[in-house]
N, C-alpha and C positions, 0 to 999 in steps of 0.2 A: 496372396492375401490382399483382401480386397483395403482401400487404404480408408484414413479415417478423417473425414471433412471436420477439419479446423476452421472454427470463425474467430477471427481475432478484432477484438473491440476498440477500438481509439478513439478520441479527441474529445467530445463529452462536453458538457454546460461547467467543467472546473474551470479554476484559475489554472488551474497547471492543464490547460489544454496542451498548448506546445510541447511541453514537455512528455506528455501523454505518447503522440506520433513520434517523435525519438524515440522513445522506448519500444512503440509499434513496429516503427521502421528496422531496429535490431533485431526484433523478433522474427520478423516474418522473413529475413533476408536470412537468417540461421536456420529455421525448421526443416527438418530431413523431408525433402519433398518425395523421398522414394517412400515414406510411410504417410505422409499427407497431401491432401488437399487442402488450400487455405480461400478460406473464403473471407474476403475484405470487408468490415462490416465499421464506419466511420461513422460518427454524431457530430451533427453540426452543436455550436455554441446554445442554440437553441433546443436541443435535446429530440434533431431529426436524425432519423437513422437510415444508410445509405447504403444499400449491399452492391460488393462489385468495384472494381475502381472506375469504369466508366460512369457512374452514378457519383462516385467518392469526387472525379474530375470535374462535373459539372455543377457539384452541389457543395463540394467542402475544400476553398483552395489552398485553406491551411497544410492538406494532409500533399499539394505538387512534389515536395520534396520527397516524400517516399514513394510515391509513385515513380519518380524521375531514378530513385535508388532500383527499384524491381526491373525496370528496362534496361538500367545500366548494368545487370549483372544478368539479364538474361530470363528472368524470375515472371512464371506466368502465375498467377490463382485464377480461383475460381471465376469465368467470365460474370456479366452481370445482365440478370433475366428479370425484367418485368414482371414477369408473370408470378415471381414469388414473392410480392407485395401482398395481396390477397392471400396468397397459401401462407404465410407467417403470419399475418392479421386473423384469419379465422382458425390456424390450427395449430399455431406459436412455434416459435423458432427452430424447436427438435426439428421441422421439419424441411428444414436447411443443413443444418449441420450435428455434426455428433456429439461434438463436443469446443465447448464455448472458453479463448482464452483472452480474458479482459487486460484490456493494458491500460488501465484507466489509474487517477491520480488526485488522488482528492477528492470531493464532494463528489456526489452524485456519480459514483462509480466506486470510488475504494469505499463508501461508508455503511457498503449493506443494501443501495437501492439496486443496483442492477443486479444485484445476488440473490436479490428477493423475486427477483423477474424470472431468472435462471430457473428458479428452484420451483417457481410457481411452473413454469411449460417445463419443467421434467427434465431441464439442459444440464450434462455435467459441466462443470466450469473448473477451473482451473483457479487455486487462491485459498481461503477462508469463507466461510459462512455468513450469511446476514450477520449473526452472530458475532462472531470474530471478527468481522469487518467494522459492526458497530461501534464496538467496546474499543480496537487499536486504534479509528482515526477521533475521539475523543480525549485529549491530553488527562483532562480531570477525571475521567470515569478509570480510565486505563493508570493512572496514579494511584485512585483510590483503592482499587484491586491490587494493585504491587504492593501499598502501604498495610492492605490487609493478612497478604502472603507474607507479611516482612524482608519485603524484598526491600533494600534500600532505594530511595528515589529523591531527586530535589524537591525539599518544601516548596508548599503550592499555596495558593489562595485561588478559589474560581469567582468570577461573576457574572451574574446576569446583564443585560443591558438597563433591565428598571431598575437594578441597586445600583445606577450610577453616583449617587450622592454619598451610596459607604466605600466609593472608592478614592481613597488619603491615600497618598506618597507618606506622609508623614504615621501614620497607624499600618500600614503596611509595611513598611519598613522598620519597622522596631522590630516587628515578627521574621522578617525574611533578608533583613539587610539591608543596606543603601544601594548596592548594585543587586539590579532586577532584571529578568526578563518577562518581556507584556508577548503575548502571543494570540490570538483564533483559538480557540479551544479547541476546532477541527480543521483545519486546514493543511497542510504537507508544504515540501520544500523550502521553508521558512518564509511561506507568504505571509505579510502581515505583522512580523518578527520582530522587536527594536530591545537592545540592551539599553540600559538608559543609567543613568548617577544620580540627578536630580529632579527636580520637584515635576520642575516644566519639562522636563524631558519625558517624563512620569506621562504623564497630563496630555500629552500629544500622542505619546506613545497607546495610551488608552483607546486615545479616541481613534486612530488608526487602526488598531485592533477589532474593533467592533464595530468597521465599515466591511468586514471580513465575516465574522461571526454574530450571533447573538447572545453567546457564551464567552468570555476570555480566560485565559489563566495567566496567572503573576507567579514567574518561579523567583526563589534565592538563585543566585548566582553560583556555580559550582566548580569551582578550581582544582582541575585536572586535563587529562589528557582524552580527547575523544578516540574511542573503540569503538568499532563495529564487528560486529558478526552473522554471515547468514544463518539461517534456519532451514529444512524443510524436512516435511515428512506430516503425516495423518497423527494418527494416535502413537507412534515412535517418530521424535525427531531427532534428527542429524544435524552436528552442527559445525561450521564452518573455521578455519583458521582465523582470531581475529586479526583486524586490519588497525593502524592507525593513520589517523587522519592527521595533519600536519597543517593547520589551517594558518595564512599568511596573512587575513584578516581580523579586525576584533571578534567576529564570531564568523560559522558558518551560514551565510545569510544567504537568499535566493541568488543576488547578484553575483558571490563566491562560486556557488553552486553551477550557475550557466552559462555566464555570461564573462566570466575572468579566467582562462583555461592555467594559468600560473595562480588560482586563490588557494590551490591547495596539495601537497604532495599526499600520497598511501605510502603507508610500509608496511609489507604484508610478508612475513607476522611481523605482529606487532612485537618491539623492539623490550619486553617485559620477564616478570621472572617466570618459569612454568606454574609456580602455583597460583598466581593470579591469571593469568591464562588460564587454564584450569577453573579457576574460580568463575570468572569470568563467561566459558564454554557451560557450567553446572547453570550458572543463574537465568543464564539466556533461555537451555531447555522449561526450565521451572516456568519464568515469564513467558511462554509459549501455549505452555497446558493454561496456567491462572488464567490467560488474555483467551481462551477459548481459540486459540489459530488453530489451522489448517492450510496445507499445502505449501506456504513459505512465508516468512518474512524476515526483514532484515533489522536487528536488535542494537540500539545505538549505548552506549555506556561512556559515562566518566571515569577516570581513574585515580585518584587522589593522589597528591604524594606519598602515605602511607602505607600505598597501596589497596583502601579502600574502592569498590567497586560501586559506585552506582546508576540504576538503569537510567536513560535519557528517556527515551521513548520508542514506538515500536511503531514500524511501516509494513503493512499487511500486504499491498503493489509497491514492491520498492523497485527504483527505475532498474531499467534493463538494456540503457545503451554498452555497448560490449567495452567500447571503448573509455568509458568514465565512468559507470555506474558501477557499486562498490559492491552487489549482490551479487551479477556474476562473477567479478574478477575475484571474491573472496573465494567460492567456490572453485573456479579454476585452479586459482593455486593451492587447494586443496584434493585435486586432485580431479576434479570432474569437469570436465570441460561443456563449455555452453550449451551445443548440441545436444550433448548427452542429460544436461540439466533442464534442456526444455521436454524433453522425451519424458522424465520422471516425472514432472508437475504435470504432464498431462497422464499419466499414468497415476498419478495420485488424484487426479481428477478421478477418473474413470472408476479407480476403486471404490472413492466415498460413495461416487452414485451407486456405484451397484450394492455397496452395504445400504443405506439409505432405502431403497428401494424392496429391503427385505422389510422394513416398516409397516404396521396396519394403518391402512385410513379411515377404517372402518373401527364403526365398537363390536369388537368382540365377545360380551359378557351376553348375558341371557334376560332377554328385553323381557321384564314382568308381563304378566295376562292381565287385561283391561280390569278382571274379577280381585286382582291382587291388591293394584293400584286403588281400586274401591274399597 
């Protein structure tokens, strides 16, 4: 069986570039090379794109560390040819590879543009939709949707960057509390993040925010326990044992996340009673279909003392290093192991294109004669 060229997307114009190639480098060091071909396809900061790791080596030196990973276990992809500069510029990506798996993280990758690219040259991709990509990496759109499903969520306020002058600590805070969280309205890994108590904390925290985005969100503060659980599947999802997060930190913040390997313990499963587990597993599928996903993501929740459930937020590319990231290890311990989890996302890849594909482009109806129209 002839195998099927994988190109796998990393590093991109995000903030979470870095983080992007971790998660690249677990991928492509996992994929069953007896059913593929991987073809290395890296964007510099600047949004150039590099096929090949000889090209990846001279053009993007962020991505040395995976490359030095693929030598050191042995691990060849797809070499890299000039000549498909031109063949991809005039006749689009399909015709490199088969099927496209983004490892991107943030902006300009998880938010719908490189899925709109995908979808334009006819590339099955591996993830969520323009679509579902939109809607997940926007905090406020993706609330407003949950608050409309009644799904529980933390009160919110959004703002623009011109309504800077209706943004009071003091009129905010009567509706959401004294303790706040300021966030990017689109951003991941809690870039841009600050829990704040007061005015001036308030105040800094804003303007920090919207050096990030042009949108913010201001949530209430929500006192419980963080839960995770994966997702995947098309129009049937599946969903993962939850995990809890154990954070040693006052929140989970990016520097928790990378950069402090004791910020945080999993306990997987989470340490709860079955029916909120349960509850828990029901609301994640709901928040899946509402959010328009496809292919995976990774569904974060509070837990209240009462046992009250509610959703945090939802990551459409949730990271993929084997060894920290909470999407596969929820899975594995649920019974599928990494391997076999990237085999499926590319096989739910592959499905939606070819449902997709039964699609018209054309109008079908019966075009009036010029004599009618008159």
């Amino acid at each position: 069986m002839e195998k099927l060229r994988v190109g796998v997307f990393f590093g991109g114009k995000s903030t979470e570039h870095e983080v992007s190639i971790k998660s690249a480098t677990s991928v492509v060091c996992n994929l069953d090379y007896s059913k593929y071909d991987v073809l290395l396809v890296g964007v510099s900061r600047e949004g150039h794109f590099f096929f090949g790791e000889r090209a990846i080596q001279w053009k993007l030196p962020s991505a040395c560390g995976l490359l030095d990973e693929l030598r050191r276990k042995g691990i060849k992809t797809v070499p890299s040819d000039a000549d498909w500069v031109p063949e991809v510029m005039n006749e689009g990506i399909a015709s490199v590879i088969d099927v496209a798996f983004p490892v991107f993280h943030g902006e300009f990758g998880e938010d719908g543009a490189i899925q709109g690219l995908f979808e334009y040259f006819g590339v099955p991709f591996v993830g969520a939709s323009v679509l579902g990509s939109s809607i997940g990496i926007d905090k406020d759109v993706t609330k407003r949707l949950l608050r409309d499903a009644c799904i529980t969520t933390a009160k919110h306020m959004a703002f623009y960057r011109h309504e800077n002058l209706d943004i009071e600590y003091e009129k905010i805070s009567m509706h959401l509390g004294e303790t706040l969280f300021v966030k990017p309205a689109s951003r991941g890994s809690s870039i841009g993040v600050r829990k704040v108590h007061t005015k001036e904390a308030f105040d800094d925290a804003v303007i920090n925010a919207f050096q990030y985005d042009n949108k913010i969100v201001v949530e209430e503060f929500v006192k419980g326990r963080e839960v995770e659980c994966s997702v995947l599947g098309n129009e049937y999802a599946e969903v993962s044992l939850p995990g809890e997060i154990v954070v040693n930190h006052e929140f989970y913040s990016y520097a928790a996340k990378y950069l402090d390997e004791n910020a945080a313990n999993l306990k997987i499963p989470a340490d709860l009673p079955q029916n909120v587990m349960d509850n828990i597993r029901r609301i994640a599928t709901q928040a899946y279909k509402v959010l328009c996903c496809e292919g995976m993501a990774r569904v974060d929740f509070f837990v209240r003392d009462d046992g009250e459930v509610c959703l945090n937020e939802i990551n459409t590319i949730p990271g993929f290093t084997r060894e920290v990231s909470l999407y596969p290890k929820l899975w594995e311990a649920t019974g599928l192991p990494y391997k076999d989890l990237l085999d499926r996302l590319i096989e739910l890849a592959l499905f939606r294109h070819k449902r997709e594909n039964r699609l018209s482009h054309q109008y079908l109806g019966t075009v009036p004669s010029q004599e009618a129209v008159a």
